[in-house]
TIVODO-436812 format. One record per residue (C-alpha): residue number from 1; residue in one letter; x, y, z. Coordinates in Angstrom, 1 decimal. Layout:
N
   pos   code        X        Y        Z
   NUM      A        X        Y        Z
...
END
This chain:
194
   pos   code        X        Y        Z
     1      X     20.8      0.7    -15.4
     2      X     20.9      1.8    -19.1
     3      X     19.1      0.4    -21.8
     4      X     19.6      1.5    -25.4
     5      X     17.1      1.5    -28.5
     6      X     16.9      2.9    -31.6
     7      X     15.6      6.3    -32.1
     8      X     15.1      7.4    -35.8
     9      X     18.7      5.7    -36.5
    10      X     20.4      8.0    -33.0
    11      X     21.1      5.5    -29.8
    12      X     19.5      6.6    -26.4
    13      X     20.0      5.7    -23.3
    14      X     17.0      5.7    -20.6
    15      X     17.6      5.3    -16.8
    16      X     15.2      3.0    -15.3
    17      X     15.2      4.1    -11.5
    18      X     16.0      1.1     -8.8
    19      X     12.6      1.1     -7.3
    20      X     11.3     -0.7    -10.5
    21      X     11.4     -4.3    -10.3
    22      X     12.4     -6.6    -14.0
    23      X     10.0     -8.4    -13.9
    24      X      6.4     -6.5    -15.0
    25      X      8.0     -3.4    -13.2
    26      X      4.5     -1.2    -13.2
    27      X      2.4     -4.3    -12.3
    28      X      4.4     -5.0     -9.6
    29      X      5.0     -1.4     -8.2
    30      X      1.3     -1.1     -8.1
    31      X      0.3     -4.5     -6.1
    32      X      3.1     -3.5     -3.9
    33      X      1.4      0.0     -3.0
    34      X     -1.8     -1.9     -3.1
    35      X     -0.8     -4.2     -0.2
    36      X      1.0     -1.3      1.4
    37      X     -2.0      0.5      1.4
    38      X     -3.8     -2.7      3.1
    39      X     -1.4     -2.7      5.3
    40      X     -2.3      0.5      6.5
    41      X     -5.8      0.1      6.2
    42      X     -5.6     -2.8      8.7
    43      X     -3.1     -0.8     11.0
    44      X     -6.1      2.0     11.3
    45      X     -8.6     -0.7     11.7
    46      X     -6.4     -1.9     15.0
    47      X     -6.1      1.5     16.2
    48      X     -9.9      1.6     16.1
    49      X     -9.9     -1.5     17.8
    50      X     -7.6     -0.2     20.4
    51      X     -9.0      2.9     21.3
    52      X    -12.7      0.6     21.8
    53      X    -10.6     -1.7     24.1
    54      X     -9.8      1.4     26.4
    55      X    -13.3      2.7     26.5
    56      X    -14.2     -0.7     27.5
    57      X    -12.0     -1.4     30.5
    58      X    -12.4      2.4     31.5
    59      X    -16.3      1.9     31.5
    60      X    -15.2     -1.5     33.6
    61      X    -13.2      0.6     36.3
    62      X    -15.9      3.2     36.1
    63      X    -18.7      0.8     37.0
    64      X    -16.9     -1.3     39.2
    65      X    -15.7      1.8     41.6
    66      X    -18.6      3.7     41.7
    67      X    -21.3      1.1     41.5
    68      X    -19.9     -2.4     42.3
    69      X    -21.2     -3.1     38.7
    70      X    -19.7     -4.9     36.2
    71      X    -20.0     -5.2     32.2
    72      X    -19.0     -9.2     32.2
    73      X    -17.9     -8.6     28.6
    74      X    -14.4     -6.4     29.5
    75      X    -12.2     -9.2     29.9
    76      X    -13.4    -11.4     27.4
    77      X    -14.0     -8.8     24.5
    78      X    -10.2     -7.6     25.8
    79      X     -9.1    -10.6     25.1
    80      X    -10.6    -10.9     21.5
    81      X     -9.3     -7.0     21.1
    82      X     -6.2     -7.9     21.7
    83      X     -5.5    -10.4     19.3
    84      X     -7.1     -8.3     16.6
    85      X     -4.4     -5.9     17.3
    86      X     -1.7     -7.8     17.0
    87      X     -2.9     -9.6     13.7
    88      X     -4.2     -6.5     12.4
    89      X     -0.9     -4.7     13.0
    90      X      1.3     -7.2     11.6
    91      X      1.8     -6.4      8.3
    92      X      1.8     -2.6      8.8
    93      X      5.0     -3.4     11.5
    94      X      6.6     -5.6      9.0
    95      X      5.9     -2.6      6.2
    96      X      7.8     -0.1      8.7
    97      X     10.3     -2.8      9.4
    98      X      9.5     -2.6     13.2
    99      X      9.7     -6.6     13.6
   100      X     12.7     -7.5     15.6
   101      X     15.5     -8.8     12.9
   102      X     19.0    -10.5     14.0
   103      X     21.7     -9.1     11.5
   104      X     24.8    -10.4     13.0
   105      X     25.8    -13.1     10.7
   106      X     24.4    -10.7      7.4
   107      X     26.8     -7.6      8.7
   108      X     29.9     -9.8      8.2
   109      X     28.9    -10.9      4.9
   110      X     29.3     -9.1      1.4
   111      X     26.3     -7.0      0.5
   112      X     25.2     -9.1     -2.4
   113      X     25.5    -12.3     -0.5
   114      X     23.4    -10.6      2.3
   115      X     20.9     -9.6     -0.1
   116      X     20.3    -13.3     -1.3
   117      X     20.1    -14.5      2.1
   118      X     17.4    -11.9      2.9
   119      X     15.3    -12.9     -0.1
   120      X     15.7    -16.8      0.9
   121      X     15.0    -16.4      4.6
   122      X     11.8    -13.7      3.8
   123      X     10.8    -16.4      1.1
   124      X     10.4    -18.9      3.7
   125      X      8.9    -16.9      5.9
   126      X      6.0    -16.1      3.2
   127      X      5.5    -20.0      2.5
   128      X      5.2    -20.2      6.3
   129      X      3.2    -17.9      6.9
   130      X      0.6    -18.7      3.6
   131      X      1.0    -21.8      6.1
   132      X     -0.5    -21.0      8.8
   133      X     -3.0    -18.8      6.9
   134      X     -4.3    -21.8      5.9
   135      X     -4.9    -23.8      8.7
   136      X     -6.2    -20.2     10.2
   137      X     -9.2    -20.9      7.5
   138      X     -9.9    -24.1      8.1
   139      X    -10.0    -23.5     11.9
   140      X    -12.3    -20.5     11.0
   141      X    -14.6    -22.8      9.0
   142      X    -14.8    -25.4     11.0
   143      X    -16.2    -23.0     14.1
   144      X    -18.2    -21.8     11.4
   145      X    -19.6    -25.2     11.1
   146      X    -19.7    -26.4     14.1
   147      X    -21.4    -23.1     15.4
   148      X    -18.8    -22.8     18.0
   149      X    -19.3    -19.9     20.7
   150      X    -17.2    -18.6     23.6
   151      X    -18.7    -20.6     26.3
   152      X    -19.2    -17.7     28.8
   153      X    -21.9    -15.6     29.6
   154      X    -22.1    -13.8     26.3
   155      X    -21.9    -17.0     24.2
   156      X    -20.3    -14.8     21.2
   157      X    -19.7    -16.9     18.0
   158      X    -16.2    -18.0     18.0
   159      X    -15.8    -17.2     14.1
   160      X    -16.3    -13.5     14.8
   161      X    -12.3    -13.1     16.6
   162      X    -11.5    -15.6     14.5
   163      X    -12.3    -14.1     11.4
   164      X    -10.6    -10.9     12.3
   165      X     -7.6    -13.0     12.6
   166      X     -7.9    -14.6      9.5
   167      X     -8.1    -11.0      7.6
   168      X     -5.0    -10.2      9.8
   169      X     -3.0    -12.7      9.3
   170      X     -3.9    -12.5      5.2
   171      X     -2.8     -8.8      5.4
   172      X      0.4    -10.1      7.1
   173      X      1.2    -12.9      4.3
   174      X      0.6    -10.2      1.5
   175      X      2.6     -7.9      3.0
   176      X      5.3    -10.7      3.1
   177      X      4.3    -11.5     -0.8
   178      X      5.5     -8.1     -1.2
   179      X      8.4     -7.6      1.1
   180      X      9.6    -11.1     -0.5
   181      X      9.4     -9.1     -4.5
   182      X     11.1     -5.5     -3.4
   183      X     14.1     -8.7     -1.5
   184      X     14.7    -10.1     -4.9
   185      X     14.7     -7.0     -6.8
   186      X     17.1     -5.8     -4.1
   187      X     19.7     -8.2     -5.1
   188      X     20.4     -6.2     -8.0
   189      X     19.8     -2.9     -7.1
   190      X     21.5     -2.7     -3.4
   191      X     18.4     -1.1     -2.0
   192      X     17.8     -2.0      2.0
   193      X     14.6     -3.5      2.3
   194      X     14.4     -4.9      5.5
END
């Protein structure tokens, strides 16, 4: 894209490269990296998470085979690992465009049209998801004040997983936020996005 001023009376033209966006182009660039940079932040954060889960249940297998012991905690705290993986993760899949995405109607369409299509559809999806974010909270506050707990032997507060999810799932909306800004300013500059 050129854009001409006046120079001391001469016309210039200055490129303006089509990663910026048009509207508040720095501002923009730099909450995108910003919630990139979550993004990742929450994706080490799950790995963490991960690699805790396997020392668990190997500590499990390692008791229960040589001992007959058990921790009582590896199923449940499993269970509470896994879904801060997969919230945690979210946004840094979607960021690396490794969700699963159904193109077949969009590759028989003109690029521009596809392009308007993937800002509406990842529009909704960010309104959807703000959503559920939502009602995430309230659940979260609500076990908060209610002083839920798991119920089993360990009685673990209930807004603990919960609130792990929550910080998912917000790093997962923002990352939307910002896949849904680099969609529309990929209707005029033909960039791929996701």
């Amino acid at each position: 894209m050129k854009i001409s001023y006046h120079n001391s009376g001469l016309v210039s033209h200055r490129t303006i490269s089509a990663d910026r966006y048009h509207f508040g182009d720095i501002e923009m660039k730099r909450l995108i990296q910003f919630i990139d940079g979550l993004s990742n932040w929450a994706s080490n954060v799950s790995a963490v998470v991960l690699g805790l889960m396997t020392i668990l249940i190997l500590v499990e297998i390692i008791l229960w085979n040589l001992f007959e012991k058990t921790t009582l905690i590896a199923g449940e705290y499993s269970a509470y690992g896994l879904a801060a993986i997969i919230f945690l993760g979210a946004g840094y899949c979607l960021k690396e465009r490794g969700h699963i995405r159904i193109t077949l109607v969009l590759g028989f369409l003109p690029k521009r049209l596809s392009r308007v299509i993937t800002f509406i559809a990842t529009g909704i999806t960010t309104a959807f998801m703000g959503y559920l974010w939502w009602y995430l909270l309230k659940m979260v506050r609500a076990t908060i004040r209610y002083d839920s707990t798991s119920g089993t032997l360990t009685n673990t507060p209930l807004w603990i997983p919960q609130m792990v999810m929550l910080i998912g799932a917000a790093c997962f909306f923002l990352q939307l936020v910002a896949i849904t800004i680099k969609a529309c300013g990929a209707i005029g500059s033909g960039e791929e996005v996701v």
